[in-house]
N, CA, C and O of each residue as an XYZ file, in Angstrom:
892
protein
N      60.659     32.457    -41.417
C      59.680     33.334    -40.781
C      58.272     32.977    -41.235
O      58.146     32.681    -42.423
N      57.183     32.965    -40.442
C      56.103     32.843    -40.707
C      54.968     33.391    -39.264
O      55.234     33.312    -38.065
N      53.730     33.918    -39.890
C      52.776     34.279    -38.991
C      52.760     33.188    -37.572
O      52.062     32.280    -38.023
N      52.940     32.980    -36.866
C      52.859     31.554    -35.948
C      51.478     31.611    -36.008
O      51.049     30.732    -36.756
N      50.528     32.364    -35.470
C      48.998     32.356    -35.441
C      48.451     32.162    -36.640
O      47.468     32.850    -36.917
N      48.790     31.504    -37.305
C      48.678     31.206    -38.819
C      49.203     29.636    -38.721
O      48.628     28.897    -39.521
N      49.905     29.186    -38.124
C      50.418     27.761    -38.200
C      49.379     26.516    -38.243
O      49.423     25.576    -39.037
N      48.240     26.767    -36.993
C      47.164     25.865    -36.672
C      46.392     25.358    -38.289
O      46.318     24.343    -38.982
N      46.004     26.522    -38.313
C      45.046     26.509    -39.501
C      45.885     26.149    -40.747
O      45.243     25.425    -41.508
N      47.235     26.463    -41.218
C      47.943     26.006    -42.421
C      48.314     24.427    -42.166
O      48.465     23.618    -43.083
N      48.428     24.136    -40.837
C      48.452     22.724    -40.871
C      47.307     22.111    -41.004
O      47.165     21.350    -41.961
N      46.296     22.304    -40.116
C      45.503     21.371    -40.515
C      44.576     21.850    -42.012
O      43.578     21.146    -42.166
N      44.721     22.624    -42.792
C      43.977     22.977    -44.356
C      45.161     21.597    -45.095
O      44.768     20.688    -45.826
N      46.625     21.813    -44.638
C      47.182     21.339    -45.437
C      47.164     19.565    -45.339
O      47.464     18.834    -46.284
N      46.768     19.124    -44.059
C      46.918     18.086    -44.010
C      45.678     17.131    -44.342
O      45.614     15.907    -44.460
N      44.714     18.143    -44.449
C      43.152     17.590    -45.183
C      43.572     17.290    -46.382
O      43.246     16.183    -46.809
N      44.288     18.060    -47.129
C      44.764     17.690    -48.908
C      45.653     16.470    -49.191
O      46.626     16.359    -48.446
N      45.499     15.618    -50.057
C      45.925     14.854    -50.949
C      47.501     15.392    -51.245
O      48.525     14.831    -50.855
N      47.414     16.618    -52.031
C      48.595     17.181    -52.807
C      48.537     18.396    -51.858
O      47.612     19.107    -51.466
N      49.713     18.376    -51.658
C      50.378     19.918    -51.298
C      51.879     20.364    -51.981
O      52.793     19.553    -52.127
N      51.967     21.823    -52.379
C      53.118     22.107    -52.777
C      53.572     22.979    -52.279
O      52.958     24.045    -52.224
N      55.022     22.796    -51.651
C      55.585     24.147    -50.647
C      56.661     24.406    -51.543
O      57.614     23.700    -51.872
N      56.268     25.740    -51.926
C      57.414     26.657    -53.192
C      58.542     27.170    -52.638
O      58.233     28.079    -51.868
N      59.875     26.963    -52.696
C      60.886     27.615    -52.029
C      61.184     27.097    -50.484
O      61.723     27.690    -49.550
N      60.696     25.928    -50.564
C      60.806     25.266    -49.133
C      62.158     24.736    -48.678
O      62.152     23.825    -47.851
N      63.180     25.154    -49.077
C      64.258     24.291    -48.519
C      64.522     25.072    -47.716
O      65.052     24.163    -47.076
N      64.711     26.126    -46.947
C      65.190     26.673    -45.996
C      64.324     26.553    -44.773
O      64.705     26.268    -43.637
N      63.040     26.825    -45.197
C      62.154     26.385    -44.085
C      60.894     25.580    -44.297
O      59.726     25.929    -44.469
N      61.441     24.476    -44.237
C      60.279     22.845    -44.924
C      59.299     22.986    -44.128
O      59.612     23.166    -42.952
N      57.895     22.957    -44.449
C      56.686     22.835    -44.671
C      56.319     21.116    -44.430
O      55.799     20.419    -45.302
N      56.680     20.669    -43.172
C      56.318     18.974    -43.216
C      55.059     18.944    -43.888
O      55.094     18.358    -44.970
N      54.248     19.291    -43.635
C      52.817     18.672    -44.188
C      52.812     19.000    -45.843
O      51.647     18.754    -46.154
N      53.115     19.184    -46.365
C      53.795     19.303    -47.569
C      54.137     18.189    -48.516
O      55.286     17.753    -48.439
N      53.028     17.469    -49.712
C      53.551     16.345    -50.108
C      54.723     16.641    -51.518
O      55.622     15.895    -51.906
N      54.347     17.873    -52.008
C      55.593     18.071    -52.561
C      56.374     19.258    -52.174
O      55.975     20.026    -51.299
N      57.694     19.453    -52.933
C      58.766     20.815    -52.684
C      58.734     20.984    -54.265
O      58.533     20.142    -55.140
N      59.034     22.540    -54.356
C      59.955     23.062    -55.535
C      61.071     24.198    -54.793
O      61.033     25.054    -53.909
N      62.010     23.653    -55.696
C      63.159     24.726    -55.099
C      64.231     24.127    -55.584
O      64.359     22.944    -55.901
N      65.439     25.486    -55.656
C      66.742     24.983    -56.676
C      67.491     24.425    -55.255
O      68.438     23.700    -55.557
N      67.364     24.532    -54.166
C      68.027     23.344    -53.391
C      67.540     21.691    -53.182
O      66.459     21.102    -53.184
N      68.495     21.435    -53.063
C      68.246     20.006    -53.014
C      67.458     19.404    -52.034
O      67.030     20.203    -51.202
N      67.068     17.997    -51.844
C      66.162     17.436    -50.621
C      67.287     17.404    -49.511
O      67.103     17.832    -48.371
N      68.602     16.792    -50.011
C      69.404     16.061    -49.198
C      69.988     17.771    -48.538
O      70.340     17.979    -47.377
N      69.956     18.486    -49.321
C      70.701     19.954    -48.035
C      69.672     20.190    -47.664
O      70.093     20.780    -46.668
N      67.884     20.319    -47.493
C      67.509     20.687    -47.283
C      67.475     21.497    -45.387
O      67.704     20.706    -44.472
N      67.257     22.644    -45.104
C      67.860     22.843    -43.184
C      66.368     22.905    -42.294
O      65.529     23.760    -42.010
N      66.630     21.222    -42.010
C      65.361     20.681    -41.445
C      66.051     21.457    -39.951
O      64.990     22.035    -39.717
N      66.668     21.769    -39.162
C      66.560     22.639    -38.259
C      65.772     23.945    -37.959
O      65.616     24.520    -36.883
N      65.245     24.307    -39.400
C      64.617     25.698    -39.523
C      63.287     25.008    -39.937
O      62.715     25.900    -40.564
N      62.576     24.057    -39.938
C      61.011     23.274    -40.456
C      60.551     24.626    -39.496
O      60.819     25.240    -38.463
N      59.407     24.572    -40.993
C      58.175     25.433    -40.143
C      57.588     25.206    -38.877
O      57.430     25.872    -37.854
N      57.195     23.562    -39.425
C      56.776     22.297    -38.674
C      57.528     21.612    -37.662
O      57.214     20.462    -37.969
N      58.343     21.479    -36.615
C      59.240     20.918    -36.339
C      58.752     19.410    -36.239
O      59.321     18.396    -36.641
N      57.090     19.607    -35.349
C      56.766     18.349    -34.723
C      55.621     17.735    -35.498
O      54.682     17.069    -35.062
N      55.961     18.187    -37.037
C      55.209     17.528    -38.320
C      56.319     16.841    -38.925
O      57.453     17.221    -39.217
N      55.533     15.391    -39.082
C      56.115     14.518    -39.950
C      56.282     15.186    -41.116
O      55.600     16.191    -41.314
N      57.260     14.719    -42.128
C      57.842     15.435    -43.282
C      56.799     13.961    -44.272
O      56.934     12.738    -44.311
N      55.656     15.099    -45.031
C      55.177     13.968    -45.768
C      56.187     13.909    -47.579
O      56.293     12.969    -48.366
N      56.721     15.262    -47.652
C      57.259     15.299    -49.103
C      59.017     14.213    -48.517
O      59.540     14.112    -47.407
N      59.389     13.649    -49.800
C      60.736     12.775    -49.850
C      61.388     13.497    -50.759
O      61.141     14.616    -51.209
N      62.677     12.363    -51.096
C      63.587     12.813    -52.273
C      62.869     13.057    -53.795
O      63.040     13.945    -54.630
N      61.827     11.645    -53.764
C      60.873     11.311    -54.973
C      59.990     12.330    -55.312
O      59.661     12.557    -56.477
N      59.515     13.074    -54.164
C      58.567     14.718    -54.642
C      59.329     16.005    -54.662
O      58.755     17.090    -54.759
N      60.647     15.876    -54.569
C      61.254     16.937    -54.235
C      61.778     17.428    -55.380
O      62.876     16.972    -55.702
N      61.253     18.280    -56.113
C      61.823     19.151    -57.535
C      62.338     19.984    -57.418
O      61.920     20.876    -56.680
N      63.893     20.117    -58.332
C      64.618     21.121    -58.494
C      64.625     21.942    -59.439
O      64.776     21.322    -60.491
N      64.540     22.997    -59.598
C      63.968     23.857    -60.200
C      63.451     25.164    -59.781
O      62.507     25.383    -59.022
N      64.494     26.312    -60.612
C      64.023     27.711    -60.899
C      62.754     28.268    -60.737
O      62.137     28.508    -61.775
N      62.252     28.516    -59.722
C      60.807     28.778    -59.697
C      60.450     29.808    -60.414
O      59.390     29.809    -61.040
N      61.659     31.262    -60.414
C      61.340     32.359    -61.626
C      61.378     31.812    -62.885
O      61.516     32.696    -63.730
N      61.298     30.522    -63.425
C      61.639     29.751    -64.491
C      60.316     29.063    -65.483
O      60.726     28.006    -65.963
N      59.211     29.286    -65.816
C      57.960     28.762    -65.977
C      58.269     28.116    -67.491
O      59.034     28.634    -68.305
N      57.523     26.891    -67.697
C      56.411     26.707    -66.701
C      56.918     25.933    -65.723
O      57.889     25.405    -66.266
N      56.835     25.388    -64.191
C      57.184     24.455    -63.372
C      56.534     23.096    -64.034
O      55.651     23.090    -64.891
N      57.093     22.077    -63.514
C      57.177     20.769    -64.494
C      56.047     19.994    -63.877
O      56.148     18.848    -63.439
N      54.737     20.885    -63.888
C      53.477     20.398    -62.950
C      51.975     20.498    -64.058
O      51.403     21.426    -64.630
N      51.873     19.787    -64.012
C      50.001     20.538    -64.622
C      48.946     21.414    -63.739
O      48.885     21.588    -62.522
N      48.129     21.905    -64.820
C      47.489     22.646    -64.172
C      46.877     22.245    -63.215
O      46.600     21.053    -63.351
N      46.261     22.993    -61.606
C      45.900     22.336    -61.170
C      46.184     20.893    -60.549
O      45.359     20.084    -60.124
N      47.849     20.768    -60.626
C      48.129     19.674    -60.017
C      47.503     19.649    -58.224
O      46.837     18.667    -57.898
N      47.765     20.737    -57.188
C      47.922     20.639    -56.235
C      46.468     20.925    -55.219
O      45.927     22.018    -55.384
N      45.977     20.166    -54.404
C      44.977     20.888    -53.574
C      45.031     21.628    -53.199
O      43.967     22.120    -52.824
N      46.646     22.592    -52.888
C      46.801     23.630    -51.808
C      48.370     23.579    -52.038
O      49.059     22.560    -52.083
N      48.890     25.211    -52.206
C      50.073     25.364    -52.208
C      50.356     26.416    -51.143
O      49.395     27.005    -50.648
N      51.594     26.699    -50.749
C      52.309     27.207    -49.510
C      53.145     28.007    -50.065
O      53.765     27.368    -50.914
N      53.473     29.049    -50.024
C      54.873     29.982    -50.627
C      54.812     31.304    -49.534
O      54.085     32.293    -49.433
N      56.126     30.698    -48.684
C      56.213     31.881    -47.547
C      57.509     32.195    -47.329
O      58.461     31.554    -46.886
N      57.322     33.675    -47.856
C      58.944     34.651    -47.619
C      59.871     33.698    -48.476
O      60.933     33.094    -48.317
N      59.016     33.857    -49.371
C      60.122     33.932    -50.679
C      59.662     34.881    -52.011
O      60.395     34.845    -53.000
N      58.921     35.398    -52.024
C      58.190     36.313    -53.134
C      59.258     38.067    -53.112
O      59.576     39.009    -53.839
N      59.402     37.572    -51.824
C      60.519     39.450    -51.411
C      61.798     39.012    -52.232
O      62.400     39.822    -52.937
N      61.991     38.349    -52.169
C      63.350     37.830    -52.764
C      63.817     37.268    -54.142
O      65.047     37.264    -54.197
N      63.281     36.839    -55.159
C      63.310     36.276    -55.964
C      63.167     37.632    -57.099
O      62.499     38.655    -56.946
N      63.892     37.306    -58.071
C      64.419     38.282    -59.243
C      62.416     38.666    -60.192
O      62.128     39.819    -60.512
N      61.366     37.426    -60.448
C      60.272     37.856    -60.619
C      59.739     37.324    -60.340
O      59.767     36.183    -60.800
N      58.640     37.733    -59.190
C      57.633     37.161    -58.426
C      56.473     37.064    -59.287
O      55.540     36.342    -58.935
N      56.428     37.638    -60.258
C      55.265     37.573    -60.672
C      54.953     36.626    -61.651
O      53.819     36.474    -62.105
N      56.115     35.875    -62.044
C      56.201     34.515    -62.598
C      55.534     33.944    -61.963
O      54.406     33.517    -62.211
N      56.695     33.786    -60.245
C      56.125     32.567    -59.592
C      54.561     32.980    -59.139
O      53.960     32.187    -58.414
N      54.097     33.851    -59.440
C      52.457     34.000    -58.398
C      52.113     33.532    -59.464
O      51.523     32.574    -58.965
N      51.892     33.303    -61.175
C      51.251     33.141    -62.391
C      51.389     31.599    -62.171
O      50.345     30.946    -62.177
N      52.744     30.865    -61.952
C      52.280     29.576    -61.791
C      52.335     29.361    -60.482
O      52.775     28.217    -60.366
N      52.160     29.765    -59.538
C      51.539     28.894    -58.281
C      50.152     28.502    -58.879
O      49.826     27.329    -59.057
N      48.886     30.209    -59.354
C      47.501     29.971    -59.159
C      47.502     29.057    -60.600
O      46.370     28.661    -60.878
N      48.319     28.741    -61.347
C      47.979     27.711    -62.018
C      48.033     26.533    -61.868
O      47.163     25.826    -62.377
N      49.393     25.815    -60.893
C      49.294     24.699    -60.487
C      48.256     24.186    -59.426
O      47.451     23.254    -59.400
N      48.562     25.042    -58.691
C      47.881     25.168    -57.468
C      45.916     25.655    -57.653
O      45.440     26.488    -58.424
N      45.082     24.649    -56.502
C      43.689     25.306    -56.462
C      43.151     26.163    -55.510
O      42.016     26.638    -55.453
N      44.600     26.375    -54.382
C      44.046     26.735    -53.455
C      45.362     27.090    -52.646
O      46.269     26.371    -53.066
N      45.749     27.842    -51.752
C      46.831     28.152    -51.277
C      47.337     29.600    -50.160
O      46.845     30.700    -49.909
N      48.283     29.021    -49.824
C      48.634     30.510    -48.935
C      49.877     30.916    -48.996
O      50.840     30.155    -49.081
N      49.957     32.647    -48.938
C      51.329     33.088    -49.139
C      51.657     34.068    -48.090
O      50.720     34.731    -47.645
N      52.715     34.243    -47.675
C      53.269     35.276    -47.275
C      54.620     36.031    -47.392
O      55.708     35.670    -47.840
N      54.132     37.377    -46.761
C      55.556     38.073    -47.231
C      55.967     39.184    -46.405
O      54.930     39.704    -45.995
N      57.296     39.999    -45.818
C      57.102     41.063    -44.599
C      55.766     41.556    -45.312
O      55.467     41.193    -46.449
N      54.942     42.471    -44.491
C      54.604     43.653    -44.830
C      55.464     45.154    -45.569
O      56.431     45.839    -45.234
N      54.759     45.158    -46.399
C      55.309     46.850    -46.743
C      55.538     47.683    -45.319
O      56.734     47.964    -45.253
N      54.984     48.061    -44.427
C      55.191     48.903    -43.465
C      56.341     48.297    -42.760
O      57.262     48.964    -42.287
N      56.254     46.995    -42.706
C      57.430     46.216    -41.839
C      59.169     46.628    -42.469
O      60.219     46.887    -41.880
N      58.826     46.531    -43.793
C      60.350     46.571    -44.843
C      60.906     48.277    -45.098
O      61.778     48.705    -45.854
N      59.713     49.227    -43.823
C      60.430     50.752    -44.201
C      60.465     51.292    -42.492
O      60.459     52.423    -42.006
N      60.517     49.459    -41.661
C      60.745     50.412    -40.155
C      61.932     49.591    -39.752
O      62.093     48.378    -39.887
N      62.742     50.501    -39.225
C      63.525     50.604    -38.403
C      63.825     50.031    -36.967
O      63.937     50.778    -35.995
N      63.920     48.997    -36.908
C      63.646     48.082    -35.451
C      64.454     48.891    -34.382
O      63.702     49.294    -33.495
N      65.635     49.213    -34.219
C      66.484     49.635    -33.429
C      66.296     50.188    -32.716
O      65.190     50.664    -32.973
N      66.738     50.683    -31.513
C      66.366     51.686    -30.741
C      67.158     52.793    -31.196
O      67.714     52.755    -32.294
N      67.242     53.741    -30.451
C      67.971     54.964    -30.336
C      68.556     55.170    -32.184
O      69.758     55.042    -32.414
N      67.828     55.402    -33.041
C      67.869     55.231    -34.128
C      69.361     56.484    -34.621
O      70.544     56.244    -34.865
N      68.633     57.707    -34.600
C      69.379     58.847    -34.996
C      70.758     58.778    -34.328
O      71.762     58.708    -35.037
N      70.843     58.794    -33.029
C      72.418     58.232    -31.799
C      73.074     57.441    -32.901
O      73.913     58.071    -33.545
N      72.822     55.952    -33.315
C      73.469     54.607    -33.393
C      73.869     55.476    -35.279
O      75.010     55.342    -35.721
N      73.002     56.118    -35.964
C      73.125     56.497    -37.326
C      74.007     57.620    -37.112
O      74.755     57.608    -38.090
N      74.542     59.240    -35.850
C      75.357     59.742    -35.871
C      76.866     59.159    -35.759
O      77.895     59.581    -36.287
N      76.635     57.901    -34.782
C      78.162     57.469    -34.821
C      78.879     56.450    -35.448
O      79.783     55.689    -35.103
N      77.980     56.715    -36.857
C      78.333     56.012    -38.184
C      77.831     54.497    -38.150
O      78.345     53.664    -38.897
N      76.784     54.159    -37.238
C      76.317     52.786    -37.123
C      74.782     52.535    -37.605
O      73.882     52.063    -36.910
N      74.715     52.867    -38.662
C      73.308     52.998    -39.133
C      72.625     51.832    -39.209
O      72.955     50.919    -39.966
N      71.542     51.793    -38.354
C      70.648     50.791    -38.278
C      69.817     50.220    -39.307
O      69.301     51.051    -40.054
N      69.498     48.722    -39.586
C      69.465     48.355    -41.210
C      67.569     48.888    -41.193
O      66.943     48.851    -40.134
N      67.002     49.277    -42.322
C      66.132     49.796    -42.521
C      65.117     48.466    -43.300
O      65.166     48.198    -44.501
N      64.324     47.836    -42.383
C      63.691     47.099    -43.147
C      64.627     45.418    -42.956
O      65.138     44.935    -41.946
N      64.555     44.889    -44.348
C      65.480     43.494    -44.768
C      66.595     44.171    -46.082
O      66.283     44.619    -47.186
N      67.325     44.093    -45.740
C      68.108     45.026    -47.009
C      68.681     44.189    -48.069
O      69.424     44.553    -48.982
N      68.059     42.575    -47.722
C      68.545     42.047    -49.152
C      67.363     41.711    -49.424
O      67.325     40.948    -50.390
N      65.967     42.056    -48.804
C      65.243     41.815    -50.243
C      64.761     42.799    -51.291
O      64.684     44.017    -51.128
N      64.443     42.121    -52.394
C      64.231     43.006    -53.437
C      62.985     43.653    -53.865
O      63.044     44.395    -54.845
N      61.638     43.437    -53.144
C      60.392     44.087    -52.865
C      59.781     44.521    -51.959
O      60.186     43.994    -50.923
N      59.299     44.952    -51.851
C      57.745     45.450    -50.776
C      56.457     44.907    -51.356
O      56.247     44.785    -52.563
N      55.740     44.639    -50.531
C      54.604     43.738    -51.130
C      53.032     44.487    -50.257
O      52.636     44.514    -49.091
N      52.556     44.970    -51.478
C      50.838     45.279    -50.482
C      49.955     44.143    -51.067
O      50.071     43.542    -52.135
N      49.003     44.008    -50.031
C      47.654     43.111    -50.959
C      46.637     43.734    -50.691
O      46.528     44.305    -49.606
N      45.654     43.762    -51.637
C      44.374     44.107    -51.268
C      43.254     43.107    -52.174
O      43.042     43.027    -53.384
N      42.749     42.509    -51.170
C      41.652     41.334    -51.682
C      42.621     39.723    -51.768
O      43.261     38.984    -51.020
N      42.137     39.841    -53.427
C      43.187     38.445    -54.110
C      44.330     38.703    -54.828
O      45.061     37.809    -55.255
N      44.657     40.713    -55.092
C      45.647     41.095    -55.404
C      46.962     41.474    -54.827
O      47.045     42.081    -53.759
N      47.836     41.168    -55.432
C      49.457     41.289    -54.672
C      49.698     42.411    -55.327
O      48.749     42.645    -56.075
N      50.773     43.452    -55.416
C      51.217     44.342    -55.761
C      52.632     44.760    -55.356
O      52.804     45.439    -54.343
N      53.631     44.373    -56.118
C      54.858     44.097    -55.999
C      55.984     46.167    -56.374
O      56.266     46.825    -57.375
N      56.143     46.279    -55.243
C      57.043     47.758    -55.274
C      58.846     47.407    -55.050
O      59.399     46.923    -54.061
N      59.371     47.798    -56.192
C      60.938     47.257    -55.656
C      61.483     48.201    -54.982
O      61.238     49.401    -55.103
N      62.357     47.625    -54.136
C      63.060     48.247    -53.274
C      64.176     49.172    -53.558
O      65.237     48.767    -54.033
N      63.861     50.887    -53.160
C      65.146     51.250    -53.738
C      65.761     51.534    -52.265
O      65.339     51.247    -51.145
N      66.996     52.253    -52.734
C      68.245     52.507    -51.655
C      68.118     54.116    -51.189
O      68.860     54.821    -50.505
N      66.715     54.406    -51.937
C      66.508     55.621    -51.259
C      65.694     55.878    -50.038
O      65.381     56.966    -49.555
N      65.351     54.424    -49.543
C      64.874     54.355    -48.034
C      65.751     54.721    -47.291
O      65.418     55.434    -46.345
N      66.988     54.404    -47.441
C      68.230     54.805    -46.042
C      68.988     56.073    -46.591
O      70.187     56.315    -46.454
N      68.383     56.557    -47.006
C      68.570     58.217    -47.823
C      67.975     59.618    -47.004
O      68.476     60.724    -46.802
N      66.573     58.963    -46.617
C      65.749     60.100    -46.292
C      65.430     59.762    -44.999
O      65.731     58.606    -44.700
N      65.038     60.262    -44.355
C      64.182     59.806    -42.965
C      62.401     60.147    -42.925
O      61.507     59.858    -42.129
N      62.462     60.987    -44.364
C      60.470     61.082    -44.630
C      60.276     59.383    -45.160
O      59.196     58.799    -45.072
N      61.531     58.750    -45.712
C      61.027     57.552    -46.401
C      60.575     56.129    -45.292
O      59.806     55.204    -45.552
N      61.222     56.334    -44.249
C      61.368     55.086    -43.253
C      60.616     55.829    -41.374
O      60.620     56.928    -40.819
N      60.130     54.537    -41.064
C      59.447     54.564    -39.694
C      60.879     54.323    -38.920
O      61.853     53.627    -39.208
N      60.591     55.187    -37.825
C      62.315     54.768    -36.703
C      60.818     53.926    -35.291
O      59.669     54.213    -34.955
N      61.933     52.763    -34.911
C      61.364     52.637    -33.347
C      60.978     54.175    -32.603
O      59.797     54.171    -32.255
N      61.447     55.040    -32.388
C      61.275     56.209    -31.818
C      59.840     57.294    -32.292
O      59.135     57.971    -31.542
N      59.758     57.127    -33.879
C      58.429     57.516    -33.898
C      57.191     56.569    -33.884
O      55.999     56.876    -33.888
N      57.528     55.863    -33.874
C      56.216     54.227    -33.952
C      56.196     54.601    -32.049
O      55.074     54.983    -31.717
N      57.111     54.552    -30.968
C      56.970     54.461    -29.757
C      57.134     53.097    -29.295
O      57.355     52.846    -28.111
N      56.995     51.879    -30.525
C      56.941     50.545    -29.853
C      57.560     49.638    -30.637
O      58.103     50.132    -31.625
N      57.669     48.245    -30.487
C      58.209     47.199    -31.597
C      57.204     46.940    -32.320
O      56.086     47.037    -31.813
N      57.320     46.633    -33.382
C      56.213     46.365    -34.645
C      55.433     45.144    -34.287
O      56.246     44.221    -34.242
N      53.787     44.547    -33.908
C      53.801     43.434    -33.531
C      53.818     42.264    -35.041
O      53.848     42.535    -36.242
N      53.785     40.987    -34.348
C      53.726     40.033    -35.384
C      53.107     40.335    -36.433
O      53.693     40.514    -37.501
N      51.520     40.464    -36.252
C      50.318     41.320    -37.285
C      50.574     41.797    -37.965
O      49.861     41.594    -38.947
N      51.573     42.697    -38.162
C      51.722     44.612    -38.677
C      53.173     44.212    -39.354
O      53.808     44.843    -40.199
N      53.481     43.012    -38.739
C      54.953     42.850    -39.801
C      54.652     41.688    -41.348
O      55.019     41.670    -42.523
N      54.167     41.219    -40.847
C      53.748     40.131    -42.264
C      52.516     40.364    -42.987
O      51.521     40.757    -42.376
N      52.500     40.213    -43.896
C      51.172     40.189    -45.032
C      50.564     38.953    -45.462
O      51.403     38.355    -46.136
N      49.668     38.403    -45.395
C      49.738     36.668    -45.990
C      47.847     36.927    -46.641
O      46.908     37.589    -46.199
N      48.007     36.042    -47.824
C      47.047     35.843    -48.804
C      46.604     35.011    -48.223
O      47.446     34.762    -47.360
N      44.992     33.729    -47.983
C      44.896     32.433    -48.526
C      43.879     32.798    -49.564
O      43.022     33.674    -49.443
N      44.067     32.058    -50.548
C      43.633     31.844    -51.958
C      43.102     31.049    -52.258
O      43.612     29.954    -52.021
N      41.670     31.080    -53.006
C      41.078     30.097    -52.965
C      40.833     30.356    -54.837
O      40.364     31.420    -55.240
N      41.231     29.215    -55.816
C      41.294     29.515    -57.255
C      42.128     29.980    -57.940
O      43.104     29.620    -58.598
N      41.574     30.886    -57.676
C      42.813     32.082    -58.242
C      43.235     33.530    -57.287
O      42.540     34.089    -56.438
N      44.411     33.834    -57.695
C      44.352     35.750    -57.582
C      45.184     36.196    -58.475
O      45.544     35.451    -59.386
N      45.639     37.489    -58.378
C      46.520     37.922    -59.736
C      48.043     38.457    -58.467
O      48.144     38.209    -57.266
N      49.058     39.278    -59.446
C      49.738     39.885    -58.789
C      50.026     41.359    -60.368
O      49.644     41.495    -61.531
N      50.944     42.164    -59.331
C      51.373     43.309    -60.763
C      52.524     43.862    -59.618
O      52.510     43.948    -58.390
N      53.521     44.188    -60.673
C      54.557     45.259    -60.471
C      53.902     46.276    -60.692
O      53.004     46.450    -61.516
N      54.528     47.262    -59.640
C      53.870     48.493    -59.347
C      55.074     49.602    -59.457
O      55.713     49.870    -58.439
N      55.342     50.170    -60.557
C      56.131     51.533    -60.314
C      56.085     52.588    -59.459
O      55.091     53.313    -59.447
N      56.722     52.721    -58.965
C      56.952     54.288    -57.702
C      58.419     54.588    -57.585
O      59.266     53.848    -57.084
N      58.591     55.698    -58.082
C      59.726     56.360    -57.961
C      59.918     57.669    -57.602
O      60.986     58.280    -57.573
N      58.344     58.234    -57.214
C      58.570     59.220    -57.613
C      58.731     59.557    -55.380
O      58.390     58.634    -54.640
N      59.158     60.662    -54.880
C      59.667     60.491    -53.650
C      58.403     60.881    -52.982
O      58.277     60.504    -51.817
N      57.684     61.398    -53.381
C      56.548     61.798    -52.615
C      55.437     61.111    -52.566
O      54.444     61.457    -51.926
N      55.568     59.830    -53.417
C      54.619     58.636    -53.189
C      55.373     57.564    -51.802
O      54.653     56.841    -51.113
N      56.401     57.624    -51.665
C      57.140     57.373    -50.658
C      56.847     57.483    -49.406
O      56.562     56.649    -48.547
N      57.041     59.625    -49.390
C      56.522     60.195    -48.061
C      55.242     59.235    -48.008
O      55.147     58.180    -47.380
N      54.311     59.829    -48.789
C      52.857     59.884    -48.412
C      52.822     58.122    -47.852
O      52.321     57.897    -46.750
N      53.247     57.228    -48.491
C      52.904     56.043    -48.086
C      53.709     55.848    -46.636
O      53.144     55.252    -45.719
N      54.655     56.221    -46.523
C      55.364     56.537    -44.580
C      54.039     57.152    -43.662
O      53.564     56.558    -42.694
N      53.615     58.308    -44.120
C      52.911     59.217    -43.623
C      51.573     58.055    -43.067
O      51.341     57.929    -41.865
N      51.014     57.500    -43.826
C      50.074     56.735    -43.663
C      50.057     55.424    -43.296
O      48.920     54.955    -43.250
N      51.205     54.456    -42.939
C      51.631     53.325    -42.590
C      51.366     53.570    -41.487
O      50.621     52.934    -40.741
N      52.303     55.084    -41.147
C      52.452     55.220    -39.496
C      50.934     55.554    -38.764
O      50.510     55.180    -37.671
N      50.333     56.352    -39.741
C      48.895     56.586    -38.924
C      48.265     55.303    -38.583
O      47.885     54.832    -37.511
N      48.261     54.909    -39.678
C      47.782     53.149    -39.418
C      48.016     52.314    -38.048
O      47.245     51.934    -37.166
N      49.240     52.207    -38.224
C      49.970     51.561    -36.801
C      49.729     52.501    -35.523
O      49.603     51.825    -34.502
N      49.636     53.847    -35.319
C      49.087     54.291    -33.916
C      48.111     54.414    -33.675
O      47.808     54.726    -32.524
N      47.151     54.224    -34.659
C      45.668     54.252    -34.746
C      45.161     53.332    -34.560
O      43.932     53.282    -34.615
């Protein structure tokens, strides 16, 4: 997954650079990309899913590092890269906030993305409450990943996901109260970074930071 209206411009930033590093790229390779990190290999890599389809693949077997990205330090110097890439893999990974500490260290410059928070508490389905009475409950969000992600500025802010979204119905947006499908925009979040930025785990447990953040996603989106 990635912004498509975002593609133009990540290709050609990336193909001006010398060094590029695409973090977590084996599922969906980043051709313009002179290196990879990721615990899959080059040779499985599922060039059927390239970001890029009709980009030459500039990274090989020879740039292709295996390796734990929650694992620091990555086997790079500082500042190795003109520009790094890490998209929709930050929701998923056990601590993101490793990998954001060494991307902005390897990396001088870069872009990330991740769903949106509002995206990971709505409900795509139609007829939401129907399909949830006759025991077919519609999945709320991505239910295997393990964050929600806000940014504001150069900061990330990492909220883990609990199981008390498909608990409540103050916690989650249904298709039925949104009125529409979520567009591209309103579902992804993406940084570009220029230097540096930071990230932080963010505690919330408490249920009424929940509501209130539902309450206000949704104003957002009909507004």
């Amino acid at each position: 997954m990635i912004l498509y209206s975002n593609l133009p411009r990540l290709i050609e930033r990336a193909k001006a650079c010398d060094s590029v590093l695409d973090v977590g790229g084996w599922h969906n390779p980043f051709g313009p990309a002179t290196h990879v990190i990721d615990l899959g290999s080059h040779a499985t890599r599922q060039t059927a899913d390239s970001l890029t389809p009709a980009e030459p693949e500039r990274f090989s077997a020879e740039t292709w590092t295996i390796h734990d990205v929650c694992a620091p330090p990555w086997p790079f110097e500082d500042n190795r890269f003109d520009f790094a890439i890490c998209s929709h893999l930050l929701e998923d990974v056990r601590d993101p906030i490793a990998v954001c500490r060494e991307l902005s260290r390897v990396a001088k410059a870069g872009y990330i993305e991740v769903p949106s928070r509002a995206r990971e508490i709505f409900a795509k389905a139609r007829f939401f409450r129907l399909r949830a009475a006759l025991g077919r409950m519609p999945e709320i969000g991505f239910y295997h990943h393990r964050w929600m992600v806000e940014g504001e500025g150069s900061r990330l802010r990492f909220f883990r996901k609990s199981h008390q979204l498909a608990m409540d119905s103050d916690f989650f947006i249904t298709r039925g109260e949104l009125g529409r499908k979520m567009a591209e925009d309103e579902s992804g979040l993406c940084l570009w970074w220029e230097g540096d930025f930071t990230a932080e785990e963010v505690y919330e447990v408490e249920d009424e930071g929940l509501r209130a953040f539902k309450r206000g996603a949704l104003a957002r989106l009909k507004g």
